[in-house]
matplotlib code that plots the C-alpha trace (Angstrom):
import matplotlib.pyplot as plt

x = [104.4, 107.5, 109.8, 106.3, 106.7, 110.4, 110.1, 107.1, 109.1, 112.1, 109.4, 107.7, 111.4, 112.2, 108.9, 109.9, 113.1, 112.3, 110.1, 112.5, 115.0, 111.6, 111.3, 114.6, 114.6, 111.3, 109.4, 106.5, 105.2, 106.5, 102.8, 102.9, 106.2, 104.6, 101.8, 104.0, 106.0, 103.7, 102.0, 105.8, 106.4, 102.4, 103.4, 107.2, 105.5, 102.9, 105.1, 108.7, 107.8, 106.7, 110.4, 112.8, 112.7, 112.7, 116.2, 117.7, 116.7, 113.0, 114.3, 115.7, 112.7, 110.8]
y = [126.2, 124.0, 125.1, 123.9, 120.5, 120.7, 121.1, 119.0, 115.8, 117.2, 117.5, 114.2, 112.6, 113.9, 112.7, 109.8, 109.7, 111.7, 109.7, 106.6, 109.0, 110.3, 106.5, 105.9, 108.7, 107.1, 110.7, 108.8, 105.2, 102.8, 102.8, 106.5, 106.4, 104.0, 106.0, 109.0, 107.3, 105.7, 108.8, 110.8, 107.7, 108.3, 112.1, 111.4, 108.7, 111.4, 114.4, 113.5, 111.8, 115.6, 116.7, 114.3, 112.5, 116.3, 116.9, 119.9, 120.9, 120.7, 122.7, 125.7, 126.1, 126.8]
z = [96.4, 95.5, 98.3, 100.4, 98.5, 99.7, 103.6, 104.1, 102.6, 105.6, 108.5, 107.7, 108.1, 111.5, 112.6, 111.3, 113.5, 116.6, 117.9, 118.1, 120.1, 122.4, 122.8, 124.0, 126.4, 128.0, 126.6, 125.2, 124.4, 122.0, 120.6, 120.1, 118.4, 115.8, 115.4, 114.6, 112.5, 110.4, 109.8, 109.1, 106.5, 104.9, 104.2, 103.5, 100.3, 99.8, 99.3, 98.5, 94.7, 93.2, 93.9, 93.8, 90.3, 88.7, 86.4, 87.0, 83.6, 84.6, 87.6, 86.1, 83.8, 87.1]

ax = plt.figure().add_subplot(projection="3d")
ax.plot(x, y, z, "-o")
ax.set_aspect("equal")
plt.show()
C-alpha cells in the first residue's frame, strides 16, 4: 500500500507536465491541458502529504 502512496504522487506529476509539452506540440488543446493538469495537481495535494513529511525513523519501522 505505501509503495501505491509512492507512484501515485510520481504519475499525478507527469500529468501535471505532459500535457504542457502535448500543448506545445499542438497534440491537444490548451483547455485540455488545464483540465489535466488541474486534476494531476488535485491528486499530487491528495497523495504526496502521507509520504513525504515521514522521518526515516518512522520509515524503517515500516
Amino acid at each position: 500500500m505505501k509503495n501505491i502512496l509512492k507512484i501515485i504522487p510520481f504519475a499525478a506529476l507527469a500529468l501535471t507536465l505532459i500535457p504542457s509539452f502535448l500543448v506545445l506540440k499542438g497534440s491537444i488543446t490548451p483547455e485540455l491541458s488545464k483540465t489535466l493538469m488541474l486534476i494531476g495537481t488535485i491528486i499530487w495535494f491528495g497523495t504526496a502529504s502521507f509520504w513525504m513529511n515521514k522521518s526515516e525513523e518512522e520509515e524503517v519501522e515500516s
